[in-house]
PyMOL commands that place a pseudoatom at each C-alpha (Angstrom):
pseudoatom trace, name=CA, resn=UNK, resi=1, chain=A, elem=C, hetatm=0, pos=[23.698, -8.364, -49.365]
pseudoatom trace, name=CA, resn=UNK, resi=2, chain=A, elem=C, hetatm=0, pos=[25.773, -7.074, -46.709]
pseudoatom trace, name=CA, resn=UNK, resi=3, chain=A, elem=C, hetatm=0, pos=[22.486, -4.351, -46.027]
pseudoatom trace, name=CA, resn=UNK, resi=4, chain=A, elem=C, hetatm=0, pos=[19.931, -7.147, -44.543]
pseudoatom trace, name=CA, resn=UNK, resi=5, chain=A, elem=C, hetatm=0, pos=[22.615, -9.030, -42.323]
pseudoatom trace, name=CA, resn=UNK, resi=6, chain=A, elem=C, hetatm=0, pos=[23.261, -5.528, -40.486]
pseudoatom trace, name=CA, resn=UNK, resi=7, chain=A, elem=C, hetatm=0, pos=[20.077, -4.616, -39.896]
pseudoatom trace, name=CA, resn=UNK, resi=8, chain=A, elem=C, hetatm=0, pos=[19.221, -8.142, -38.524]
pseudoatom trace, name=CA, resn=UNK, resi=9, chain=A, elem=C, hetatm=0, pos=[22.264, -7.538, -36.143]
pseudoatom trace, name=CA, resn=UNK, resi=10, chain=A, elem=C, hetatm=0, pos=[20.976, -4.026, -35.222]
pseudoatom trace, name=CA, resn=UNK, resi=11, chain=A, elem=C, hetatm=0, pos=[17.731, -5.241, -34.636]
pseudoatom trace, name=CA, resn=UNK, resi=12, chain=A, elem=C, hetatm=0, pos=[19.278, -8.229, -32.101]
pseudoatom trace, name=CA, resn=UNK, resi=13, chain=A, elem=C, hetatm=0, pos=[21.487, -5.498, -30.571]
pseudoatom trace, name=CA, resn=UNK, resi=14, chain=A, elem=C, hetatm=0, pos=[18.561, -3.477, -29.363]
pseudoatom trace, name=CA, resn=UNK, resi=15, chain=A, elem=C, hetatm=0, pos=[16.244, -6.169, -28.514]
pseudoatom trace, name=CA, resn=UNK, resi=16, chain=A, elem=C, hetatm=0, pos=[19.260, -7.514, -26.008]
pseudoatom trace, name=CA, resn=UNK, resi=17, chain=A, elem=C, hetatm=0, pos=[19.311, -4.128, -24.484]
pseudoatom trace, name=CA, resn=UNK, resi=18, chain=A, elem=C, hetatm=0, pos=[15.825, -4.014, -24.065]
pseudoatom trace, name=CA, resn=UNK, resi=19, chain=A, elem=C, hetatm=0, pos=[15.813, -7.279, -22.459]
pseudoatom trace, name=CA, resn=UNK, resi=20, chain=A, elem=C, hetatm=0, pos=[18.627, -6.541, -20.586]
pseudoatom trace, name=CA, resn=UNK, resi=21, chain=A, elem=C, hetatm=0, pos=[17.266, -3.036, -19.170]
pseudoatom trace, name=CA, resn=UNK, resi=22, chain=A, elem=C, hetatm=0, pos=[13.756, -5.322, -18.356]
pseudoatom trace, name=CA, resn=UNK, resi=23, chain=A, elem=C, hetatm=0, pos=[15.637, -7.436, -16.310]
pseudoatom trace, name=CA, resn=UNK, resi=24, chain=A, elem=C, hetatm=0, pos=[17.497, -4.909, -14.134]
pseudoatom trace, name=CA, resn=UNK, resi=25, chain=A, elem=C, hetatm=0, pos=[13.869, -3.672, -13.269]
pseudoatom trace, name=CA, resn=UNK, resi=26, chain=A, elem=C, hetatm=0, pos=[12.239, -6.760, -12.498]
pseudoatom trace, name=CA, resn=UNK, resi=27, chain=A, elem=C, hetatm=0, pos=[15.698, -7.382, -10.725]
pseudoatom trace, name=CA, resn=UNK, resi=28, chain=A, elem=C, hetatm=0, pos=[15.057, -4.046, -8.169]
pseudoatom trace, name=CA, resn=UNK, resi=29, chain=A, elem=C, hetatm=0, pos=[11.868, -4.882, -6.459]
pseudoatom trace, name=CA, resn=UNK, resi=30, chain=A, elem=C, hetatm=0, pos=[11.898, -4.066, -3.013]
pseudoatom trace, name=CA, resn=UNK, resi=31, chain=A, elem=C, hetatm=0, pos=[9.457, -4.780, 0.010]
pseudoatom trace, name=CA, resn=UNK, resi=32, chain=A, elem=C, hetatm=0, pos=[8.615, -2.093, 2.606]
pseudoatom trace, name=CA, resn=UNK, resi=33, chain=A, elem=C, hetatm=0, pos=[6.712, -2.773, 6.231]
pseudoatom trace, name=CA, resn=UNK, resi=34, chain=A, elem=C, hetatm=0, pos=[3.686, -1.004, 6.581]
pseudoatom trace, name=CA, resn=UNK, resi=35, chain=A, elem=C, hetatm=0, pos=[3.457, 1.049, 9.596]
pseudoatom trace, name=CA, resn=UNK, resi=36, chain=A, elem=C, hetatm=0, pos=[0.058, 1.145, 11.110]
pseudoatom trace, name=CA, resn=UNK, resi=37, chain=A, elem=C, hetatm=0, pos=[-1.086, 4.842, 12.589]
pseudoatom trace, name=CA, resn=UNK, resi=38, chain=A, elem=C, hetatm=0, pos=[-3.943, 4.787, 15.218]
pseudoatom trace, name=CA, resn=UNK, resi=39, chain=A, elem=C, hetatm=0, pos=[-6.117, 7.957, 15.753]
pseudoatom trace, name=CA, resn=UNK, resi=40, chain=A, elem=C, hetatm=0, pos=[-8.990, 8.861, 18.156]
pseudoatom trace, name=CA, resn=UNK, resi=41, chain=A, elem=C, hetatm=0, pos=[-12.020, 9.360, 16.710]
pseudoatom trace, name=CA, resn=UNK, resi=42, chain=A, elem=C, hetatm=0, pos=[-12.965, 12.703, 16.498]
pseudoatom trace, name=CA, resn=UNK, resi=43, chain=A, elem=C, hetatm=0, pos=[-16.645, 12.872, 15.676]
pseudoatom trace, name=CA, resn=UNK, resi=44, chain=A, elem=C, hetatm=0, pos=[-18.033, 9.697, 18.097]
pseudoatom trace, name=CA, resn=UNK, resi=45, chain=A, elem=C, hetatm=0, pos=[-18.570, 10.305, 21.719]
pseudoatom trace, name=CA, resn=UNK, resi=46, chain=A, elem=C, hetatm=0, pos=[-19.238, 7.720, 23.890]
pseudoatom trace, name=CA, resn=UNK, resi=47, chain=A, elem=C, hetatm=0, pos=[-18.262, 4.330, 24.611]
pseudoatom trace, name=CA, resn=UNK, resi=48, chain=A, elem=C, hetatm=0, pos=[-17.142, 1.832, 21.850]
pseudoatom trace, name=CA, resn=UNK, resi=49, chain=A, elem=C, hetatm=0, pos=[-19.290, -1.289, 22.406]
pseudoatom trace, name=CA, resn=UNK, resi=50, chain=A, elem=C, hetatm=0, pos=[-18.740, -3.008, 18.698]
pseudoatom trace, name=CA, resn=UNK, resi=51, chain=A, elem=C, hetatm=0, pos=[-16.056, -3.328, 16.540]
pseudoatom trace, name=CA, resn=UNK, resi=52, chain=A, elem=C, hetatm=0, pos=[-18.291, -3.290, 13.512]
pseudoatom trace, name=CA, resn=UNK, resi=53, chain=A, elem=C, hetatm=0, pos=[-20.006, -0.342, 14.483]
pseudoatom trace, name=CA, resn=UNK, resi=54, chain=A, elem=C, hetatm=0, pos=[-16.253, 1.192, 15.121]
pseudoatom trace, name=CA, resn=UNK, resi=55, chain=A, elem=C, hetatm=0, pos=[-15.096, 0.224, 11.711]
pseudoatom trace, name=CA, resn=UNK, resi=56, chain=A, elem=C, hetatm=0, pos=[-18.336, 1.789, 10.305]
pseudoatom trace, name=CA, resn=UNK, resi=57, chain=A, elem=C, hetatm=0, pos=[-17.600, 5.254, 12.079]
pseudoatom trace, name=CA, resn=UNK, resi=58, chain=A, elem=C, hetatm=0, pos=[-14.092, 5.138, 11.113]
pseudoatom trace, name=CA, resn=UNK, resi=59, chain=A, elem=C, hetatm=0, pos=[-15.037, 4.759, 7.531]
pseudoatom trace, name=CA, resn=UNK, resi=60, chain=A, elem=C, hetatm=0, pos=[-17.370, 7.704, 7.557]
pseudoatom trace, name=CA, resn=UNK, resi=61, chain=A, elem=C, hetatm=0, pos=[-13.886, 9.552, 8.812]
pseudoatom trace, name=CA, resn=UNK, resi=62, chain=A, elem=C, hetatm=0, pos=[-11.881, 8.652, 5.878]
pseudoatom trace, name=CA, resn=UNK, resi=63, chain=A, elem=C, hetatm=0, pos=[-9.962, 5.181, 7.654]
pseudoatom trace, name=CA, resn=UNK, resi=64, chain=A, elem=C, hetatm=0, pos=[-10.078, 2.075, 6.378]
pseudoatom trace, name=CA, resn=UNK, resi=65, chain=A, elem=C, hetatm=0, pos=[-10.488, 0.154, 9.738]
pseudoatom trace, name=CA, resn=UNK, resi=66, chain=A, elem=C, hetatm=0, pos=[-11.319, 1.329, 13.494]
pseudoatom trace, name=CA, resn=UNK, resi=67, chain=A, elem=C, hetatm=0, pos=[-11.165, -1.060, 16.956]
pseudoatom trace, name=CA, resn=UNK, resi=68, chain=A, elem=C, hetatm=0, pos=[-11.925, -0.170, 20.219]
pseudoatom trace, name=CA, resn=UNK, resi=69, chain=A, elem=C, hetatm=0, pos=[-8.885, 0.131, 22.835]
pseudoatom trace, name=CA, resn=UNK, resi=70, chain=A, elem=C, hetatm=0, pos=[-9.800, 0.825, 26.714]
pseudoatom trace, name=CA, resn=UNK, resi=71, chain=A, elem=C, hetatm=0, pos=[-8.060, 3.958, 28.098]
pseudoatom trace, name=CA, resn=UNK, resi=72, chain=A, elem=C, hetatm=0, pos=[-8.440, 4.843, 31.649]
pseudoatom trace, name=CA, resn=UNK, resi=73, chain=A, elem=C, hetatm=0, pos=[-11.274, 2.633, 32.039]
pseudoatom trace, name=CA, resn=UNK, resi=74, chain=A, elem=C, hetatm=0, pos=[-13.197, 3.935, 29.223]
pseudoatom trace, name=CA, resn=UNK, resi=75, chain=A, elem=C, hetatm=0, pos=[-13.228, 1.453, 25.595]
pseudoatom trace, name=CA, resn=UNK, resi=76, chain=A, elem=C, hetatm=0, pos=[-12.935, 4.288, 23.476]
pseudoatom trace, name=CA, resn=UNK, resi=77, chain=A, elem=C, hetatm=0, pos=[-12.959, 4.314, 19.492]
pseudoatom trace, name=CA, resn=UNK, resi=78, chain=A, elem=C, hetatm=0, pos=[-9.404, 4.201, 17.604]
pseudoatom trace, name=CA, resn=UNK, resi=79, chain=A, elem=C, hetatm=0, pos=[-9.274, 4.380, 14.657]
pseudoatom trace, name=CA, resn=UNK, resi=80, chain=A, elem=C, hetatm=0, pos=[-6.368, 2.428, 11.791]
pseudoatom trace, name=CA, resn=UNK, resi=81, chain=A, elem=C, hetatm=0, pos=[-4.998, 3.078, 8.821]
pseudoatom trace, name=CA, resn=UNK, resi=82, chain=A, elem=C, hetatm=0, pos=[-1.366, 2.475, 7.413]
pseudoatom trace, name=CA, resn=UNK, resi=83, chain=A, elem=C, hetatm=0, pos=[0.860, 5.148, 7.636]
for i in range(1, 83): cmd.bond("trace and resi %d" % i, "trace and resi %d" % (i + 1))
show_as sticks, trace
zoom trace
């Protein structure tokens, strides 16, 4: 009889270490800041006169998001993504 009572307290032994090694991970989450990198578009030239159409540009280039900035007079076409 002694053969079912230690395999019950095996089986409890490894389901507290599982339990136990699920909780240190779920213990170790950490939260990072996104940086956000802004680049020039390379292939529009021209002046950026809507955000939407800046966005769509952007997205052709492989960003997620694009805005228009004015530099030295000029609203050119920047485009976002995080970095």
């Amino acid at each position: 009889m002694a053969l079912p009572s230690r395999r019950v307290a095996t089986s409890a032994a490894l389901l507290l270490l599982l339990l136990l090694l699920l909780a240190t991970e779920l213990g170790t989450t950490t939260v990072a800041e996104a940086r956000t990198c802004i680049s020039q578009s390379h292939s529009f030239r021209g002046a950026c006169l809507s955000r939407t159409n800046c966005a769509s540009v952007c997205i052709i280039e492989g960003f997620p998001d694009g805005d228009c900035k004015t530099r030295r007079f000029q609203r050119k076409r920047f485009c976002v993504k995080g970095c």
